[in-house]
PASEMAR-578775 format. One record per residue: residue in three letters; x, y, z of N, C-alpha, C, CB in turn. Coordinates in steps of 0.05 Angstrom, whole numbers, padded with zeros to 5 digits, always signed. Glycine has a CB too. Example, Ala and Ser with C-alpha at 12.3 -4.5 7.8 and 13.67 -1.06 7.14 Angstrom:
% residues 2
ALA+00264-00114+00156+00246-00090+00156+00264-00066+00156+00226-00089+00181 SER+00257-00045+00142+00273-00021+00143+00258+00001+00157+00282-00012+00114 
***
This chain:
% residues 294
UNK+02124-01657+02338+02106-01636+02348+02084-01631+02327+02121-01610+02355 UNK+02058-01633+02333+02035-01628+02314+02041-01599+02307+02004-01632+02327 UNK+02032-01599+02280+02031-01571+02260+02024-01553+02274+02012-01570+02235 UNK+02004-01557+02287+01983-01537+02299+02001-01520+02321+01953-01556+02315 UNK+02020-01540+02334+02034-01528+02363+02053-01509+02350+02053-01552+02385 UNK+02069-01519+02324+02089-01507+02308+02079-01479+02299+02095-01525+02284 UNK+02062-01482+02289+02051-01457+02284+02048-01436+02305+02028-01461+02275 UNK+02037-01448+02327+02027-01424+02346+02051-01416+02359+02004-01432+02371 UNK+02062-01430+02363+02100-01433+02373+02111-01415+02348+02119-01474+02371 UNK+02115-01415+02326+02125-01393+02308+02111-01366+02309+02123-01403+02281 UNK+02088-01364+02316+02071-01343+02319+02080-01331+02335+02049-01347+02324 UNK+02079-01341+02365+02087-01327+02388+02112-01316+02396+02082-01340+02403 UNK+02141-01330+02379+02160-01318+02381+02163-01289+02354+02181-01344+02382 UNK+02149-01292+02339+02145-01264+02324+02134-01245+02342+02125-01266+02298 UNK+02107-01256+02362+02101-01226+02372+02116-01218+02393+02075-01223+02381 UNK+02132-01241+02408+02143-01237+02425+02174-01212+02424+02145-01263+02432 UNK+02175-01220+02389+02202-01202+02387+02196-01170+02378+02224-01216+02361 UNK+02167-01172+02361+02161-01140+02364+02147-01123+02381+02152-01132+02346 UNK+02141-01143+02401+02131-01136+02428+02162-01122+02442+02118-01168+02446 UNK+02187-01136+02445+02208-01127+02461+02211-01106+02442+02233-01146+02468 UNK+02220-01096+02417+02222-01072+02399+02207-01058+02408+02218-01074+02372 UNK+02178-01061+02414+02156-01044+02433+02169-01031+02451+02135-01059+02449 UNK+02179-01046+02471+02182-01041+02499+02210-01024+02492+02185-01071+02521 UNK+02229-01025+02474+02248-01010+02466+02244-00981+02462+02256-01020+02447 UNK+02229-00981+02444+02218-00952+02441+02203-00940+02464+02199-00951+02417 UNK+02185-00957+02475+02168-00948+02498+02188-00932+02515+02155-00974+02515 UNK+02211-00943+02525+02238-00929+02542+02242-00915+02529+02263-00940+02548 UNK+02247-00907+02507+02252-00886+02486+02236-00868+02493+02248-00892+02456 UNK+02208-00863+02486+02189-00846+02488+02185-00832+02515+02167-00858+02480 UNK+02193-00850+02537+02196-00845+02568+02206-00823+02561+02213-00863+02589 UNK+02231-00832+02556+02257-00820+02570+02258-00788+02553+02290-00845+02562 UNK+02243-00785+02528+02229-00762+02515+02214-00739+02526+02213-00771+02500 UNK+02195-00761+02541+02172-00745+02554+02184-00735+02583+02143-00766+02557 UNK+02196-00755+02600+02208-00747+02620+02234-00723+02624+02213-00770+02626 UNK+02243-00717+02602+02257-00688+02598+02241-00663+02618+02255-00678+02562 UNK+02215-00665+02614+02199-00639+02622+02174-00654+02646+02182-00623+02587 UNK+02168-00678+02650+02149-00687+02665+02160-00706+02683+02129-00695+02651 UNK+02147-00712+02704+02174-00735+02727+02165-00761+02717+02169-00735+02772 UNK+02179-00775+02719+02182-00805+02718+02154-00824+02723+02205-00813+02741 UNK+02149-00808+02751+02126-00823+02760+02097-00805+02744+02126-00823+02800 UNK+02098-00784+02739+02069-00772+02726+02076-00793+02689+02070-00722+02723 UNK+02097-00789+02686+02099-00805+02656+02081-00839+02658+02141-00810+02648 UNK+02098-00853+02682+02088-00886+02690+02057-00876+02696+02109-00906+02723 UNK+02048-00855+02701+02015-00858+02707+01994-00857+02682+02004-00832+02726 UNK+02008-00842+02679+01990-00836+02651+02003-00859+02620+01997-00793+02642 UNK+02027-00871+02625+02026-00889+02614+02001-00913+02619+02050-00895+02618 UNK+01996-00924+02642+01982-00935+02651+01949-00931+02650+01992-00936+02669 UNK+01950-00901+02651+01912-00892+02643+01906-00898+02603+01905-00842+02651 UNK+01930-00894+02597+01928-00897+02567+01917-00931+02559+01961-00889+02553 UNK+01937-00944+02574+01938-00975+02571+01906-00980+02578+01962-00992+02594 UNK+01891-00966+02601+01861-00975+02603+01838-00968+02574+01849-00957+02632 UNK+01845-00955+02551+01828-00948+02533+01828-00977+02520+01836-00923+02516 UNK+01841-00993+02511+01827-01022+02504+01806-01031+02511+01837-01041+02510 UNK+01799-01027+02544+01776-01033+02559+01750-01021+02558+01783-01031+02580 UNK+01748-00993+02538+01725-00985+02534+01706-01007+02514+01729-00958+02524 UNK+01721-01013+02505+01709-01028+02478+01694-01055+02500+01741-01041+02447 UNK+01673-01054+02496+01659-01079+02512+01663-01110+02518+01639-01081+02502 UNK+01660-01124+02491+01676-01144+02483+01704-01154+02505+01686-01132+02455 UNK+01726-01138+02502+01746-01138+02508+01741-01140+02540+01760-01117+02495 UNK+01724-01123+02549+01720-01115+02578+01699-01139+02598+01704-01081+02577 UNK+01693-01146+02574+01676-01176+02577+01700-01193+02589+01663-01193+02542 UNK+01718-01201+02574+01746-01225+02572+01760-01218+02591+01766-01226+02546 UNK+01762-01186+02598+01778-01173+02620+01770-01191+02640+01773-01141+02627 UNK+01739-01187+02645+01732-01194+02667+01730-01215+02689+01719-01190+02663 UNK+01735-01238+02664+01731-01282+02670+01762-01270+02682+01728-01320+02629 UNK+01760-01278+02721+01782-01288+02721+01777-01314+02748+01806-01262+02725 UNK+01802-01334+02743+01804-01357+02762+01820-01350+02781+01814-01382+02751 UNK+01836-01336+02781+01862-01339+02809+01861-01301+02814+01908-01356+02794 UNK+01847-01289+02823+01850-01264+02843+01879-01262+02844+01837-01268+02874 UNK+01882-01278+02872+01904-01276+02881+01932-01266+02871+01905-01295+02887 UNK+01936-01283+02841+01954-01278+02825+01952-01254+02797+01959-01304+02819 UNK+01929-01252+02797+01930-01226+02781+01936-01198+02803+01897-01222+02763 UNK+01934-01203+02820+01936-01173+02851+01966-01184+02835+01926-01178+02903 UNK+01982-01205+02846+02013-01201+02849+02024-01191+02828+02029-01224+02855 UNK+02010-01198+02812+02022-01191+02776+02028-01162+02777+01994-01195+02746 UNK+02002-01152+02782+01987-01125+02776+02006-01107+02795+01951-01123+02784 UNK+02009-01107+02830+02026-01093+02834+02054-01102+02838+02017-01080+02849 UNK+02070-01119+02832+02096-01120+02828+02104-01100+02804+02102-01149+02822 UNK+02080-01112+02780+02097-01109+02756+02095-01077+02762+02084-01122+02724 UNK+02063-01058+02775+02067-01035+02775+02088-01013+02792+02046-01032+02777 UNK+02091-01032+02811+02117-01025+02822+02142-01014+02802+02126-01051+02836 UNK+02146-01047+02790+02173-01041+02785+02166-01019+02756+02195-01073+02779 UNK+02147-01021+02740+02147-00998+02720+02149-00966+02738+02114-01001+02702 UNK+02144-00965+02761+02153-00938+02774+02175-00936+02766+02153-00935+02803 UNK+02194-00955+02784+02218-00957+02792+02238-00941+02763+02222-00990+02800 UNK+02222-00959+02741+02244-00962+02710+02242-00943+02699+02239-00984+02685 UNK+02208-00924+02710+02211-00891+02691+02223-00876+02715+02174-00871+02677 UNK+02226-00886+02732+02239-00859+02754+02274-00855+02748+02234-00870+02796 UNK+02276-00888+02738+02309-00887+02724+02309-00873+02708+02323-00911+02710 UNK+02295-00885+02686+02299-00866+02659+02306-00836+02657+02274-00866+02645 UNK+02286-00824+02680+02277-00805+02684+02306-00786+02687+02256-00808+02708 UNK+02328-00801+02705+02352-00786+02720+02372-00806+02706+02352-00784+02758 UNK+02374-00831+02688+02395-00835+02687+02392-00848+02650+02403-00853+02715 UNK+02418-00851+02642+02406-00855+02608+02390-00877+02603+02430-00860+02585 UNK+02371-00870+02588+02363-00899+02571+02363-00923+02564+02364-00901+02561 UNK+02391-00925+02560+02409-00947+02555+02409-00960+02580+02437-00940+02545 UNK+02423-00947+02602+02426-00956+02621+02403-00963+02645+02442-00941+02626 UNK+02386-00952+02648+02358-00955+02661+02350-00987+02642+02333-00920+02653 UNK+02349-00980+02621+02334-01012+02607+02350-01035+02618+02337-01016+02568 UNK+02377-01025+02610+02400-01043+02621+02398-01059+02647+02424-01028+02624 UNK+02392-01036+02664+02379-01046+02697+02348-01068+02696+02368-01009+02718 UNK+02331-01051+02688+02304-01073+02687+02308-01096+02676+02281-01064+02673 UNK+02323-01097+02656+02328-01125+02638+02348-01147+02652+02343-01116+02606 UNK+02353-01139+02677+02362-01157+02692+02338-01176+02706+02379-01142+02709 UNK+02321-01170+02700+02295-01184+02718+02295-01213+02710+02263-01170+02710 UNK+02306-01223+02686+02299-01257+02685+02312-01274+02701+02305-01270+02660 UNK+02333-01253+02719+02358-01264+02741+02342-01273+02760+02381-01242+02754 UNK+02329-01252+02776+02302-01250+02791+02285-01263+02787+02291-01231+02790 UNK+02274-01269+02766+02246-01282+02757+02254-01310+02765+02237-01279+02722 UNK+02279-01324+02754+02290-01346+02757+02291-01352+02794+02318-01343+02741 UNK+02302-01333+02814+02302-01348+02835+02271-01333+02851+02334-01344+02852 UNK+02256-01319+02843+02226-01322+02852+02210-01345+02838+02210-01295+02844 UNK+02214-01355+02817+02193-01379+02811+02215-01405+02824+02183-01383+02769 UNK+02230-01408+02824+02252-01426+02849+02233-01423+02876+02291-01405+02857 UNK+02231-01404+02883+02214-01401+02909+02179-01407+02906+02220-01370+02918 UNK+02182-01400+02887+02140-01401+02894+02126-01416+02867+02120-01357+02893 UNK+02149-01416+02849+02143-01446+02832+02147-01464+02837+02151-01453+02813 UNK+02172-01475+02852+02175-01503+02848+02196-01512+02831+02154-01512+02838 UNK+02204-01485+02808+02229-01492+02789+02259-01490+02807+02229-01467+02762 UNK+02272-01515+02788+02300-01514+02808+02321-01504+02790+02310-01546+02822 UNK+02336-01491+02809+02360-01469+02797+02375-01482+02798+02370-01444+02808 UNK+02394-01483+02768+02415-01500+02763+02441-01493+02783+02421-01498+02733 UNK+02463-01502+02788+02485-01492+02802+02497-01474+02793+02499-01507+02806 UNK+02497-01483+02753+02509-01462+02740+02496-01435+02739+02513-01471+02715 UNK+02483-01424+02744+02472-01413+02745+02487-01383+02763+02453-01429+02752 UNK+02510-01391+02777+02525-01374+02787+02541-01350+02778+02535-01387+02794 UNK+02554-01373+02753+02575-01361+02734+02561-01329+02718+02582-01389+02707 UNK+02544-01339+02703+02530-01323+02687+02524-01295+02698+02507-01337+02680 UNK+02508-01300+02738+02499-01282+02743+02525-01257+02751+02480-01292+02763 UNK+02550-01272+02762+02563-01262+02765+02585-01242+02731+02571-01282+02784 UNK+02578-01258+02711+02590-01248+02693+02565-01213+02689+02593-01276+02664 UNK+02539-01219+02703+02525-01201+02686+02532-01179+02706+02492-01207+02678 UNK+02541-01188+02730+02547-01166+02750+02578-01149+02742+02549-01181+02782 UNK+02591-01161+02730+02615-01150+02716+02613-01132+02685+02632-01176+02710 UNK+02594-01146+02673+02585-01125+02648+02568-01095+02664+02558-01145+02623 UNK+02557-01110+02686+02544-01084+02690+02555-01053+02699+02527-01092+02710 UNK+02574-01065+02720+02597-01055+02729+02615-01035+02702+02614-01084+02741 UNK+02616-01049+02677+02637-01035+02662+02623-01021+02636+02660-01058+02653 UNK+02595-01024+02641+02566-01006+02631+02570-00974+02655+02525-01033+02642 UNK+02572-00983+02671+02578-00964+02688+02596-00941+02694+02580-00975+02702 UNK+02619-00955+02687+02643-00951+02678+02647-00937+02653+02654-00973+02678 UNK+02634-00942+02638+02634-00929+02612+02619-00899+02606+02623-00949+02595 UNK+02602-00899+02624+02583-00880+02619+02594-00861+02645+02549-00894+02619 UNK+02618-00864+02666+02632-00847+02684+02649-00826+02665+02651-00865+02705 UNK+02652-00799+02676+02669-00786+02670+02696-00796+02670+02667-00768+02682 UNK+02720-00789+02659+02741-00796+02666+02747-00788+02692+02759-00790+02649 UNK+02768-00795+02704+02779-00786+02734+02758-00782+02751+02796-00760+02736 UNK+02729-00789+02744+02708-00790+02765+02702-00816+02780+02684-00783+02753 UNK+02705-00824+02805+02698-00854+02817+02680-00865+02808+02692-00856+02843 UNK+02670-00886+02803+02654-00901+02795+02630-00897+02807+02662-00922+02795 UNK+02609-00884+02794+02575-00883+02798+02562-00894+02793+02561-00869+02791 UNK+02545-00902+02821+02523-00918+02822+02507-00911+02841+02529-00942+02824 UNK+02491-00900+02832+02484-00872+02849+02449-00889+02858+02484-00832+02822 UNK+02431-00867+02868+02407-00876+02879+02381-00889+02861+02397-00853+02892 UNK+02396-00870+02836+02376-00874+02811+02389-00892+02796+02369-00849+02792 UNK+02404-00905+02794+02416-00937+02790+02409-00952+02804+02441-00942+02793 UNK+02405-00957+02835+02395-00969+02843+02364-00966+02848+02410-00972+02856 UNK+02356-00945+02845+02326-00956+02835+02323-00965+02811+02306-00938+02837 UNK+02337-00968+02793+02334-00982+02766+02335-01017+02778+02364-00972+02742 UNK+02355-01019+02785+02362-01042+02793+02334-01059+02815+02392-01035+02807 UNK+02326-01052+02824+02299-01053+02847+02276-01061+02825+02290-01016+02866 UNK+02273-01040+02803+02258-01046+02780+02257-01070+02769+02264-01033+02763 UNK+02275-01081+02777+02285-01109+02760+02284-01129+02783+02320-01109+02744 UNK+02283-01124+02801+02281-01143+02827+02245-01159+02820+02283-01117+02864 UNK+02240-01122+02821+02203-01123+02819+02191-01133+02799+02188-01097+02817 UNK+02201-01129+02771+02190-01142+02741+02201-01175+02753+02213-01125+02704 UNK+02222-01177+02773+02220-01211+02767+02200-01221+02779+02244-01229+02776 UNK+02197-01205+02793+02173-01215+02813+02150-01219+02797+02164-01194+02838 UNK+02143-01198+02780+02117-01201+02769+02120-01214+02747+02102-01177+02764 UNK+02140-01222+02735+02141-01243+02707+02138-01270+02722+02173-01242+02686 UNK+02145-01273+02747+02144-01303+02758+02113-01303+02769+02171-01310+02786 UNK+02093-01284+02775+02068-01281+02770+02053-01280+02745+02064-01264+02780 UNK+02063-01270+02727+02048-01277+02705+02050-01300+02700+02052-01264+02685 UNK+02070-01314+02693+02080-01344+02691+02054-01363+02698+02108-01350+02713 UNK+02054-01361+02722+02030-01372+02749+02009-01367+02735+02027-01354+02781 UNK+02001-01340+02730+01978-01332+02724+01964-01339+02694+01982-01306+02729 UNK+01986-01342+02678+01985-01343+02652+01968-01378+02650+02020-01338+02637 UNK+01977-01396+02674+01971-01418+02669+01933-01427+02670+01989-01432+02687 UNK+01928-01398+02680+01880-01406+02686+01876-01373+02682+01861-01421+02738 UNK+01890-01360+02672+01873-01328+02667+01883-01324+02639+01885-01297+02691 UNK+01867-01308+02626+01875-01296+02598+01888-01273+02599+01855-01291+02582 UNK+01897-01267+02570+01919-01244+02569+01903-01222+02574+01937-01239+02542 UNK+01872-01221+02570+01866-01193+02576+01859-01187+02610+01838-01185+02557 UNK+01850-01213+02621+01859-01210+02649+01869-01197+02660+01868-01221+02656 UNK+01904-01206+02645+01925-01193+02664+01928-01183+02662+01942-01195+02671 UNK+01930-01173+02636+01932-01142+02618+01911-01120+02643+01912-01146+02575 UNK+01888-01125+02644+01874-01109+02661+01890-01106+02689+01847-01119+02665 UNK+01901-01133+02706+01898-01127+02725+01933-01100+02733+01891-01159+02738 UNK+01944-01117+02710+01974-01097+02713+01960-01069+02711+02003-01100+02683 UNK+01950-01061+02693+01943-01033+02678+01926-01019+02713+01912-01038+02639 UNK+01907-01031+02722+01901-01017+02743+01913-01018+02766+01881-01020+02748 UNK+01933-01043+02774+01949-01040+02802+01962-01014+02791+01974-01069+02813 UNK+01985-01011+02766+01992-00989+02753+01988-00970+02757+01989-00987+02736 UNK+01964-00965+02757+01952-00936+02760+01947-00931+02785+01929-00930+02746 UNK+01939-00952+02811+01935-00940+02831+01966-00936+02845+01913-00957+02847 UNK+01985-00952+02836+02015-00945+02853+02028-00920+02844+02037-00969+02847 UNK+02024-00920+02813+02043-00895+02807+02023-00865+02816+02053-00897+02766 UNK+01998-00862+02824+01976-00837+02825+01989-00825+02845+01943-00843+02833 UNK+01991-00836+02868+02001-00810+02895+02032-00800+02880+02010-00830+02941 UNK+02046-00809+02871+02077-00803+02865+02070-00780+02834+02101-00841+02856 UNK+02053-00792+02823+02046-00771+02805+02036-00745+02809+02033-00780+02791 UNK+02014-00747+02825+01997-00723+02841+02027-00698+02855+01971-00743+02875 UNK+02036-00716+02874+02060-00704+02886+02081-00680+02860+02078-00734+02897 UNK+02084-00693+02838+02095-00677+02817+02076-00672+02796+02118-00690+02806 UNK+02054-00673+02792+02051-00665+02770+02050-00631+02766+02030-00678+02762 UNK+02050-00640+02724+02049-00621+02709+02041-00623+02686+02067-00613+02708 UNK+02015-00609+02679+02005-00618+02652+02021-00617+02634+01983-00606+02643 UNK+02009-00640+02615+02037-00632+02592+02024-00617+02566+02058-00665+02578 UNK+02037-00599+02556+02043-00581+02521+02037-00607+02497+02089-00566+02516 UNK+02031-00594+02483+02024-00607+02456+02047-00627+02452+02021-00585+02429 UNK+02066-00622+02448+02093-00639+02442+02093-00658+02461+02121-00623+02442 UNK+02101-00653+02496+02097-00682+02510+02066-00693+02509+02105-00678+02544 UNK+02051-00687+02492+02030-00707+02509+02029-00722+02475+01991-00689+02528 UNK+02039-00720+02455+02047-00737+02432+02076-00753+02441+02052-00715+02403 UNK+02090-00749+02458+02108-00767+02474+02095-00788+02489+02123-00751+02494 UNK+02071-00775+02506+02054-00789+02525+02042-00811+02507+02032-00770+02540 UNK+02032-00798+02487+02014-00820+02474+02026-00831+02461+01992-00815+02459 UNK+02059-00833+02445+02068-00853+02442+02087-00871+02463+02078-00847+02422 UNK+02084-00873+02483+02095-00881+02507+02059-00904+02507+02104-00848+02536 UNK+02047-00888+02508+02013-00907+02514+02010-00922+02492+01981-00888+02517 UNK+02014-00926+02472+02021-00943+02447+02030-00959+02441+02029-00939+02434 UNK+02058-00957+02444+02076-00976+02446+02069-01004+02468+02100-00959+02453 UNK+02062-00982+02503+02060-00997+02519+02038-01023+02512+02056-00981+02539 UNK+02014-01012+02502+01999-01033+02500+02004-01046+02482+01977-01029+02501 UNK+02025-01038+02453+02027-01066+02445+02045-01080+02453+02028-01069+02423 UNK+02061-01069+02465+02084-01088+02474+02065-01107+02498+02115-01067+02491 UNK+02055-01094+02521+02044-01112+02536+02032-01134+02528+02031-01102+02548 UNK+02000-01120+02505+01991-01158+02501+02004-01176+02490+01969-01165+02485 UNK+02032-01161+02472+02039-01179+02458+02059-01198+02476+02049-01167+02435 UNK+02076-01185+02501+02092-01208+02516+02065-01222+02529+02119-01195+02541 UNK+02049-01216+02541+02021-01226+02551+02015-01250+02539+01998-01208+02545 UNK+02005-01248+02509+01998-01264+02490+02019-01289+02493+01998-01247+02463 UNK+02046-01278+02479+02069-01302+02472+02071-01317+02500+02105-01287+02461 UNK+02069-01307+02532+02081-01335+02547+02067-01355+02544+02084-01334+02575 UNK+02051-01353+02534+02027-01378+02534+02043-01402+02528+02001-01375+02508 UNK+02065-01390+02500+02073-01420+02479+02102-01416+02471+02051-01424+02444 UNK+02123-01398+02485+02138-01399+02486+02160-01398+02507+02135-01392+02473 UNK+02181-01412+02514+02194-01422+02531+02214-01411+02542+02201-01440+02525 UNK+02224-01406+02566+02240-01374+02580+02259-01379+02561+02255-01371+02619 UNK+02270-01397+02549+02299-01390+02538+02284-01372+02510+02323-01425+02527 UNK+02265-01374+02501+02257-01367+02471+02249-01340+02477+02232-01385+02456 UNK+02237-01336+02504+02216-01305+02509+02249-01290+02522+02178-01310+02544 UNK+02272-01299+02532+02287-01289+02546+02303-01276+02523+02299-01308+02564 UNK+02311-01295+02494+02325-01279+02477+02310-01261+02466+02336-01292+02458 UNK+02279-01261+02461+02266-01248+02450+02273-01218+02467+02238-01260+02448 UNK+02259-01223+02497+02263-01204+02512+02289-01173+02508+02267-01221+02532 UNK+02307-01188+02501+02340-01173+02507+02342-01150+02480+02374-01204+02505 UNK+02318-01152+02462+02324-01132+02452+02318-01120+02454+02327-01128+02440 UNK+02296-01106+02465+02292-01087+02479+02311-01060+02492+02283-01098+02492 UNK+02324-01073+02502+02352-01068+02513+02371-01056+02487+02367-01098+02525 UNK+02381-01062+02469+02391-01063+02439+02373-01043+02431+02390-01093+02422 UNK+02346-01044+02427+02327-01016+02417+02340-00998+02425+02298-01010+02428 UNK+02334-01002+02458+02324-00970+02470+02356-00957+02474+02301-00972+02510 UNK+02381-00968+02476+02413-00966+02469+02414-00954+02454+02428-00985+02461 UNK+02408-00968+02426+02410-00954+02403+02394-00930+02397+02405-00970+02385 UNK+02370-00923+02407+02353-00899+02400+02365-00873+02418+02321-00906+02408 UNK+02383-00887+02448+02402-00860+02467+02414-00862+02445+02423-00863+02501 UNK+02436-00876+02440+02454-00863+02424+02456-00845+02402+02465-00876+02419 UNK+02435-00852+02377+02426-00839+02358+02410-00815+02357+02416-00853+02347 UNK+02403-00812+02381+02382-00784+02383+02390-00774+02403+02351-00786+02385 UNK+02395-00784+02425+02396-00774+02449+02427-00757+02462+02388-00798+02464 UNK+02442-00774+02443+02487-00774+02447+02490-00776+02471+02511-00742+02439 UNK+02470-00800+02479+02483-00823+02505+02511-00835+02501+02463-00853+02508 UNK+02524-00836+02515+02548-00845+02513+02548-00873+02502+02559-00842+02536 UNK+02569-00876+02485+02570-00906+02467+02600-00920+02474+02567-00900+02427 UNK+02616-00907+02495+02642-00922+02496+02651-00943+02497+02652-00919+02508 UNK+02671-00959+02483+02685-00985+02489+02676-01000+02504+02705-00985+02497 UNK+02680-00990+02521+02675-01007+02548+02651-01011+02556+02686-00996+02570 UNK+02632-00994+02560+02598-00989+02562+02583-01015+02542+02588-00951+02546 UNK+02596-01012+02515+02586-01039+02494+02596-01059+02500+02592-01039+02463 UNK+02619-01067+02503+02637-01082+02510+02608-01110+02543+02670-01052+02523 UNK+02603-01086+02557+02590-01084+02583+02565-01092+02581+02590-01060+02594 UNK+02551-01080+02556+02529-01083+02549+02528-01109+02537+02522-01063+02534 UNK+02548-01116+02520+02542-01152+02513+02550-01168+02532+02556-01167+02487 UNK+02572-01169+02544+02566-01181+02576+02551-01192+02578+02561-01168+02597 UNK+02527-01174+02599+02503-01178+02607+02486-01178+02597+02497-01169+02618 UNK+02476-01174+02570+02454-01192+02554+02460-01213+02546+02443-01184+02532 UNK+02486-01231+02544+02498-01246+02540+02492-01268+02568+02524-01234+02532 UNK+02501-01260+02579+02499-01271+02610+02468-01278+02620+02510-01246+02632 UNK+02452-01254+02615+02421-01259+02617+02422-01287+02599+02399-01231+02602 UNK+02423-01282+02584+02410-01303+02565+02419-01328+02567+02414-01297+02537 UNK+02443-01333+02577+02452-01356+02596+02442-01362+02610+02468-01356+02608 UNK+02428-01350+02625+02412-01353+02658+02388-01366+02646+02402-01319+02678 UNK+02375-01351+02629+02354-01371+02615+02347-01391+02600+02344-01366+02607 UNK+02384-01387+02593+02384-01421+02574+02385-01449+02599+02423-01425+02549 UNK+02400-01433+02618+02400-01466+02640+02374-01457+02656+02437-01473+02670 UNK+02369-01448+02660+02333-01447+02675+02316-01452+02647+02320-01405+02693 UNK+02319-01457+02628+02294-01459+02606+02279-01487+02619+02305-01463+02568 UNK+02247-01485+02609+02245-01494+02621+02201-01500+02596+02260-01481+02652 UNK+02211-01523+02586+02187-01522+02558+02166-01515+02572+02179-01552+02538 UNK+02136-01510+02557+02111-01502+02559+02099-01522+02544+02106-01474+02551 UNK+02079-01525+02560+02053-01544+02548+02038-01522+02527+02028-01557+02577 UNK+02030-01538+02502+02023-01512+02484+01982-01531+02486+02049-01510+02437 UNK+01971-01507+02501+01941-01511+02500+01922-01499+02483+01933-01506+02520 
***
């Protein structure tokens, strides 16, 4: 492999990993701000924040060159979809567990680009998904009262939907990533974003106090660097490499409930929790699948 690919290939899996630490905290900061504001006014104004890159001209120039329409729309409202979906979790259910749900999306991503890529899904591919459905299950389990039936309530499954939707839109960026640039998409997510989460926000809002809107703005921070930076890395790195990168995120935003928040940390819940990042990351080792580095 020429120097040149090596390099950009070492590059991209650095941003790609403090891009997911991004997205870790980003759930963090949600799930902060969302104490006192709803889920969906938090995902809006996350999203109006993410448009201040675009004042700067330059940038709004690069925004602008795009080749495929089509696929920046799908990007833009899948992905804004499912970012509803993942602060409306956050919003009602822990941290840990809401991330836990969205970070199931490379399951998804895997049989939407099967469908509208062209990529073929290994057989094995079974095992894994089913092991992640068992960690999930005992994530679940862990975070139940004792002698309470097992919950999996509405706001679990809109977590879970979240992750349906992010696969959708990572198997669009994918697409998209191959004739549009990162500030492209970066634009086009940031405004589908804002027009999906506005009526759900309007419906609840509440201005926020000095304290949430330093939540807000580190929620708008994070987001944008985390975004260009997974944006940036698919270019030159490969689902198995962006998939491990991905999973810590998950591991962040865990660790930041537990330490600040006294999200539940039981046996079983961790136990649950490596499971299924374990299992993810299986799913993307037999779907990996190299990149042409341009």
């Amino acid at each position: 492999m020429p120097r040149a690919a090596i390099s950009d290939t070492g590059r991209a899996l650095l941003v790609a990993s403090i891009a997911a630490v991004l997205f870790g905290a980003m759930a963090f900061s949600a799930k902060l701000a969302a104490a006192h504001l709803s889920g969906s006014e938090v995902a809006f104004l996350r999203f109006a924040l993410m448009l201040a890159p675009l004042l700067w001209p330059p940038v709004l120039k690069k925004a602008l060159v795009v080749q495929r329409l089509d696929l920046l729309a799908y990007r833009g409202l899948f992905g804004g979809l499912a970012v509803l979906c993942y602060f409306l979790a956050i919003e009602h259910v822990s941290v840990g567990l809401a991330t836990l749900l969205n970070y199931l999306a490379p399951i998804w991503s895997v049989l939407f680009a099967a469908r509208f890529l062209g990529e073929k899904i290994d057989r094995h591919f079974v095992v894994p998904l089913l092991v992640a459905i068992l960690g999930l299950i005992l994530v679940v389990r862990g975070q139940t009262p004792a002698g309470v039936a097992l919950q999996f309530g509405k706001w679990e499954l809109v977590g879970l939907v979240s992750a349906v939707l992010s696969g959708a839109a990572v198997a669009s960026l994918r697409a998209a990533r191959r004739s549009e640039s990162s500030w492209s998409i970066y634009t086009s997510f940031s405004l589908c974003g804002l027009l999906v989460t506005l009526p759900f926000a309007l419906a609840s809002w509440r201005t926020p106090n000095g304290k949430e809107s330093l939540e807000i703005a580190a929620v708008g921070l994070t987001s944008i660097g985390a975004q260009l930076g997974m944006t940036y890395a698919y270019r030159w790195v490969t689902n198995l490499q962006m998939g491990v990168c991905t999973q810590l995120a998950v591991v962040v935003a865990m660790a930041l409930g537990i330490a600040f928040l006294n999200e539940p940390a039981t046996p079983l819940g961790l136990a649950g929790s490596a499971l299924t990042i374990g299992s993810i990351l299986a799913v993307v080792a037999i779907q990996a699948t190299p990149r042409a580095v341009e």
